[in-house]
N, C-alpha and C positions, 0 to 999 in steps of 0.2 A: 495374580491379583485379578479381581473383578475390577472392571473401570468404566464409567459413563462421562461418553464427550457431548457435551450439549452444544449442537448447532455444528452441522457440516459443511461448513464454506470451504473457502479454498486453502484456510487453516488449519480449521478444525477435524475436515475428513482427510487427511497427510495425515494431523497428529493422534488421529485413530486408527490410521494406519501403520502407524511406525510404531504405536501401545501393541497392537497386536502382533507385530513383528518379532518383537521381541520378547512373545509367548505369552500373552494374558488374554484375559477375555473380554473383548471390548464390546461394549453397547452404546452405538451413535444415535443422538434424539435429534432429530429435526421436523420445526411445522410445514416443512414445504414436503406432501405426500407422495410426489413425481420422482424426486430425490430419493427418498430414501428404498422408493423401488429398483431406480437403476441400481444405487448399494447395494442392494439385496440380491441383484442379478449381476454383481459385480461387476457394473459398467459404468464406468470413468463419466461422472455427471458434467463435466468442465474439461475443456480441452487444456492443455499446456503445462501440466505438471508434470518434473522428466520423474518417472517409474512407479506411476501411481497407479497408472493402470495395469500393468504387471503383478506390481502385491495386491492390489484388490483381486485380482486372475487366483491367487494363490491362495490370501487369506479368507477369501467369502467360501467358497465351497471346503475348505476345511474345517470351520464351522469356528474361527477365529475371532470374526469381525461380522455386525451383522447391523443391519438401522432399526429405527421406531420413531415413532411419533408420538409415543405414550411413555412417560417420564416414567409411569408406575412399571414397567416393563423395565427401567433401566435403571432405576435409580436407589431405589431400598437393596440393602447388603454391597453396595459398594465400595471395595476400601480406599477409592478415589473417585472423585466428579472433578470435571476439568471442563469449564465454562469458555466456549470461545465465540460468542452473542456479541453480533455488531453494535457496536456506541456509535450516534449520530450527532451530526453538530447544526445548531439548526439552519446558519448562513454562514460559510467561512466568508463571505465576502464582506460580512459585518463588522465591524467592531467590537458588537454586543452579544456576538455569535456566544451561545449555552450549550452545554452538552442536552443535548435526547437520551432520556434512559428510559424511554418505553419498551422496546424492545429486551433489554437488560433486567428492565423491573419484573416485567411478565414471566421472563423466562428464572428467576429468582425464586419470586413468588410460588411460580409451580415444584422448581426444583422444592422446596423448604416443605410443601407437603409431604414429599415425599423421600425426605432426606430421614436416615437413621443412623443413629449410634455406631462410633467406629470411623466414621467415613471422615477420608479430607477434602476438603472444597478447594478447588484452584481456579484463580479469575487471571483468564490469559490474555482479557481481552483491556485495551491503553484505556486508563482511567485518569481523572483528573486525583492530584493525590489528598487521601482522607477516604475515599468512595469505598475501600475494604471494610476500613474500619469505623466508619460514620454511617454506613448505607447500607452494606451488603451482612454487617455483623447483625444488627438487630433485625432485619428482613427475615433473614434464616432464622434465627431464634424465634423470635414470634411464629412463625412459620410454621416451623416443626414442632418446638417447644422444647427444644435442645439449649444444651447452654455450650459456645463457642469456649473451647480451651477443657474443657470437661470431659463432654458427649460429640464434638468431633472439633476438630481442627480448620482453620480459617485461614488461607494463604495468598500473597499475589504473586503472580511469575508471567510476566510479560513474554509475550511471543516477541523473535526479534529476526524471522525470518521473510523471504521475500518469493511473490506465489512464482512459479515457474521452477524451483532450487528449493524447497522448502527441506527436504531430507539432506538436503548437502548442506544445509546451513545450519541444521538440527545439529549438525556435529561440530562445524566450525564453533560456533559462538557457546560462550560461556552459560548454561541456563542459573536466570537471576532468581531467586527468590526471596520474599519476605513477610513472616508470620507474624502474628498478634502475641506470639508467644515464643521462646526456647523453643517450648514441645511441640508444636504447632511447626514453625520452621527444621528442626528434626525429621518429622514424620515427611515435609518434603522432598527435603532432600534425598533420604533413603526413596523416597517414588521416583523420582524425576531421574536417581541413580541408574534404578532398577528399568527403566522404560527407554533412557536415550546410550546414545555413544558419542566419544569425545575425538574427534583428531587432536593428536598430538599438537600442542603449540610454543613452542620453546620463545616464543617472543612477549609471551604473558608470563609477570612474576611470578602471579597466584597460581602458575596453571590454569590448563582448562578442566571445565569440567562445571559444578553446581557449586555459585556464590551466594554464600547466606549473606545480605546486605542489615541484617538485625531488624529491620520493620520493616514493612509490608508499605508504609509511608514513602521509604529510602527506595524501595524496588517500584513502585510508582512512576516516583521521579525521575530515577534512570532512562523508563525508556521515553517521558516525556524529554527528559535531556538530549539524547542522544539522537533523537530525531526533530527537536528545535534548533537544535545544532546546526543540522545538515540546511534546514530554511534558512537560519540566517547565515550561512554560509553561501548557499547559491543567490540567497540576497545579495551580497556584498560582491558577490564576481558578478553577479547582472549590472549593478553597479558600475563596477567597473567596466562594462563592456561598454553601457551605454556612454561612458566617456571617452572611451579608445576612438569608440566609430568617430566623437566629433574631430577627437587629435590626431587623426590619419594615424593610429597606431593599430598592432594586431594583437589583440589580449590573448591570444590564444600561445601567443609564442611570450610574451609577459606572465601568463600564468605558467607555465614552465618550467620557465628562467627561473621564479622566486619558488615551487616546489621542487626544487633542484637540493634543496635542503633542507635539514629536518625539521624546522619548525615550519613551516608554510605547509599547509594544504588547502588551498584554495580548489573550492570545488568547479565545474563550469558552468557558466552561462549557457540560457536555452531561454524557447521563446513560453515555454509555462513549468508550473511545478506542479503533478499530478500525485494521484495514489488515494488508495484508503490512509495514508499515514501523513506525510510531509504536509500537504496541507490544513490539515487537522485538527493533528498533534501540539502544532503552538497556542491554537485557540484554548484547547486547553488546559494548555498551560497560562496562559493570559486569564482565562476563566481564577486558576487560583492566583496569582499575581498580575491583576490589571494595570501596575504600575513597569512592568519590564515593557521600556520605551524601544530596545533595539530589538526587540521580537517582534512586536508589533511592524516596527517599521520595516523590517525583512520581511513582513506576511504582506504588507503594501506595496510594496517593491514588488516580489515578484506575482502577485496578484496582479499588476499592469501590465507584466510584459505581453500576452498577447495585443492589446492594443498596440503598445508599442512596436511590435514587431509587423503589425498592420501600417504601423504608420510610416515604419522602414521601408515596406515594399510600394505605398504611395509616392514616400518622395524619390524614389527611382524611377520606380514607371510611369507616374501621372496618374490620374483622375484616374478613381476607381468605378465612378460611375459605370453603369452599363457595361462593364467587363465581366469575363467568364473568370473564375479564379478559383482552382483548387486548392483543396487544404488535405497535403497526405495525412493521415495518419488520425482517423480517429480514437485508439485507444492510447491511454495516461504515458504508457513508453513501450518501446519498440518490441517484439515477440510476446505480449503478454493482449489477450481480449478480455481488455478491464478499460470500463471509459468513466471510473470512479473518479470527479474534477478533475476531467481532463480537458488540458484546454482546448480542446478542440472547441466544446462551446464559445469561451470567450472570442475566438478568433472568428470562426462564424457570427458569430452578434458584430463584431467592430469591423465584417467585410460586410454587411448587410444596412449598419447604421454608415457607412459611405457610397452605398446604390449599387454596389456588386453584385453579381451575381454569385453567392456561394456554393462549390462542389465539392464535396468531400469521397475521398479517396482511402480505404483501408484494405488489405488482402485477408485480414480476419476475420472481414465481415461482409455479409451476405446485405444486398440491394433492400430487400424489404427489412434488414436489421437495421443498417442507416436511416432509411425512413420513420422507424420508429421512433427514431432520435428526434426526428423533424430535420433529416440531412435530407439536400437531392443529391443522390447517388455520381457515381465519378467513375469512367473505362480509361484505361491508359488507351493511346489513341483517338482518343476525342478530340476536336478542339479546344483550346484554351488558349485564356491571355496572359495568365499568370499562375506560378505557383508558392505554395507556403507551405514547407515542412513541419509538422506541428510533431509525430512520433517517429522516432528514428529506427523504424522495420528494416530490416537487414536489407529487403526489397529494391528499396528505394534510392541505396548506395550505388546500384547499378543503372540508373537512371536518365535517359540522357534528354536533347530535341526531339528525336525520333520519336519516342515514348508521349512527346506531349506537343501534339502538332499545333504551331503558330506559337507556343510559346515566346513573351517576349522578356519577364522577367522571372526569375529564382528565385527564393529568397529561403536559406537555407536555416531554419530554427532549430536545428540537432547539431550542426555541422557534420553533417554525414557525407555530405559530396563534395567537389570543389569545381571553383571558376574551370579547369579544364576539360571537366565532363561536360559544360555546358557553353562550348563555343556558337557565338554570334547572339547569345543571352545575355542579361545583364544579369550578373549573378553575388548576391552580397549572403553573408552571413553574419548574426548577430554578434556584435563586436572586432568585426576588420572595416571599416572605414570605403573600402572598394574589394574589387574581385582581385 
């Protein structure tokens, strides 16, 4: 097959890579023209993807896999496009937070010029659900002057993988799809067959492998589902943390206890909830159901905890005033350089609105890349008066006084360390009451 992946992110050039893999001819369009030079010179534009840079080593000089920046170059006679264009949301911190589909629209728009007969369209990228079939249907048709179910086919198939693992998960997980049509979801299935691989799952009834969900609606929702889930889930253990610390209990060995059996999965408490997704993902869903009161309030909840977990390391140490205070971990979670609403910002704003001094500390990132941020930069051995784990980098686990001279408190928001790496410190973690 011919296939065009529109927009090479840290999804989208994997899932061009793994199309070519398995012997078709891909064409990646992307507007960022740096990008798809390294492509072209098959050099890994993004650090942390395990084997990415290896099939690119393999597929670009074989003449497998190759970029552009011009849709006409990629896009007529293909018997697949597979859309994976960032949706933006305009405030998760709002209430009234809307999806952004400027990006989505534009890159639609041009697709639809240049889209002809034969071709399937696949939108990988999390939509509010109705957006296939209310938005992107008539876009394309007006576009081209195609009629969707006729002159090509129209489908949604949510990506449901995580950047660092994205080929290892390519296979784990079931790929969902759902079409405007029978035929339309057919012609998916057979692509999505012919392009990935399944491990074996014996713990899944259906099997693994390509789920036709019947609409494009139904496949929507899913991966809105499946990742509101996880928010009000980590809602509801933040939760409960914040009430263990006041009852001198340890939620950590509470959460345990009750996933000790099958119905309990209580996910864990931590001092923010990051990503392109988890934060997100429930807006919206709130966007099409503004009445789901425990979504919302899972997105409030854990929207607080960085303050909160600033306000945990005040009433230990004291006045934050005038103190040095690091914050590990600028990116969203630990091994990934991605600071997509990661709380690092919140934590820096709520150590700076108490007269801190805030320092931020990451091993994946470079002195003038922090600055960017508007971080002052952080060296292990500096002084300091305190610290705040915000991402849980493997690094950090090895951590001790030494590492952070004059340190007086810890305060651990991954739970990566424990009070015994950190003698003569006052050392708490979000949800134990003490060290």
């Amino acid at each position: 097959m011919k296939i065009a992946v529109i927009a090479l992110g840290k999804i989208g050039l994997p899932l061009a890579v793994q199309f070519a893999d398995k012997g078709h001819e891909v064409v990646g369009v992307d507007v960022n023209a740096e990008l798809v030079d390294l492509v072209n010179r098959a050099i890994e534009p993004f650090p942390g993807e395990a084997h990415l840079q290896e099939k690119l080593t393999e597929l670009v000089p074989a003449g497998r896999l190759r970029a552009t920046t011009d849709y006409a170059d990629a896009v007529p006679g293909a018997d697949a496009v597979v859309l994976v264009v960032p949706l933006f949301v305009t405030d998760t911190a709002d209430d009234e937070a809307r999806p952004d589909f400027g990006w989505m629209d534009a890159a639609t728009e041009e697709l639809s010029r240049h889209l002809t007969a034969g071709s399937l369209v696949s939108y990988e990228t999390t939509l509010p659900v109705g957006t296939t079939r209310n938005r992107w249907k008539p876009m394309l048709e007006k576009g081209s002057g195609l009629v969707e179910g006729a002159d090509f086919h129209l489908v949604f198939s949510p990506e449901r993988v995580l950047t660092g693992r994205v080929f290892a998960d390519l296979r784990k997980y079931p790929k969902l799809i759902g079409g405007l049509s029978a035929a339309g979801a057919e012609r998916a299935r057979e692509f999505y067959e012919a392009v990935l691989d399944f491990d074996d799952r014996p713990d899944l009834a259906r099997g693994n492998g390509v789920w036709d969900l019947g609409s494009a609606e139904a496949s929507e929702l899913a991966k809105l589902a499946e990742t509101t889930y996880r928010d009000v889930n980590i809602g509801l253990a933040n939760q409960f943390a914040r009430f263990a610390a006041t009852a001198g209990i340890d939620v950590y060995q509470v959460i345990e206890a009750s996933n000790s059996q099958p119905y309990s999965h209580i996910h864990q408490p931590g001092i923010a909830v990051g990503g392109h997704c988890i934060p997100v993902y429930p807006r919206l869903y709130l966007w099409n159901d503004p009445e789901a009161t425990v979504v919302r309030a899972a997105r409030e909840a854990n929207a607080g905890m960085p303050d909160y977990t600033i306000g945990l390391l005040e009433g230990v140490h004291g006045e934050l005033s005038g103190q040095r205070v690091v914050v590990l971990g600028a990116a969203y979670r630990g091994g990934v350089k991605e600071t997509a609403f990661s709380g690092v910002f919140a934590t820096v704003a709520a150590l700076r609105d108490r007269g801190a001094t805030a320092l931020v500390h990451d091993p994946m990132y470079t002195d003038d890349e922090l600055r960017a941020f508007g971080f002052e930069p952080y060296h292990l051995g500096e002084k300091v008066d305190a610290a705040v784990v915000q991402a849980n980098h493997a690094e950090y686990a090895a951590l001790g006084p030494d590492d952070l001279p004059g340190i007086a408190t810890f305060v651990d928001g991954r739970r990566i360390s424990s009070a015994d790496a950190w003698p003569g410190v006052a050392y708490r973690a979000i949800g134990k009451a003490s060290a």
